[in-house]
C-alpha positions, 0 to 999 in steps of 0.5 A, spaced: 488 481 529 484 488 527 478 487 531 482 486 538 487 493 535 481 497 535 477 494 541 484 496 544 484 503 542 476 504 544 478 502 550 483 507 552 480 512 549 479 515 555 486 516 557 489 521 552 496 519 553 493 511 550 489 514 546 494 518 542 498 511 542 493 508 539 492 512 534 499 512 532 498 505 532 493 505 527 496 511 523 503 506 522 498 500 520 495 504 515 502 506 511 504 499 512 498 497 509 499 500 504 506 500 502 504 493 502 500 493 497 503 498 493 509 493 493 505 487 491 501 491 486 509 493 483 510 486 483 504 483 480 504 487 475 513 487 473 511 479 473 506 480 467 509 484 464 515 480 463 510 474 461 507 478 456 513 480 453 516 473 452 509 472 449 510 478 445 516 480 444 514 485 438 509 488 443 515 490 447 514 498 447 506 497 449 508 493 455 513 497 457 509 504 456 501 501 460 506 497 465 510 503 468 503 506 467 501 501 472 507 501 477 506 509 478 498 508 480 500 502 485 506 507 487 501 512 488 496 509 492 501 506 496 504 514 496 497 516 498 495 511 504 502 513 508 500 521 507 494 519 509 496 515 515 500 520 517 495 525 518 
């Protein structure tokens, strides 16, 4: 499916009007694509540590601290994926 959005863009680029379609696409699929992986890495990680909280309840504080840690670096990227794809 990315093969056929960029084959499509490199055919319209002669036209400026389509061209500035497909890159519109294309910058809308980069924040998508990244607000995608921040969700999932936020979930993956609230998951974890609520499993190793129920392993370790005493351990609580440690996992909560790295695990906000972890959900602002996956927020970050995802952050930074939709600026970048906004140009």
């Amino acid at each position: 499916m990315i093969i056929e959005l960029v084959s499509m863009a490199q055919a319209t680029a002669g036209h400026a009007a389509d061209a500035v379609a497909a890159t519109a696409a294309s910058q809308g699929m980069t924040g998508a694509i990244g607000g995608a992986g921040a969700a999932l890495g936020v979930g993956l990680i609230g998951s974890k540590a609520v499993e190793a909280v129920g392993r370790n309840p005493g351990a609580f504080g440690n996992i909560l601290t790295l695990g906000i840690i972890g959900m602002a670096l996956a927020e970050g990227l995802g952050i930074i994926a939709y600026l970048g794809g906004i140009k």
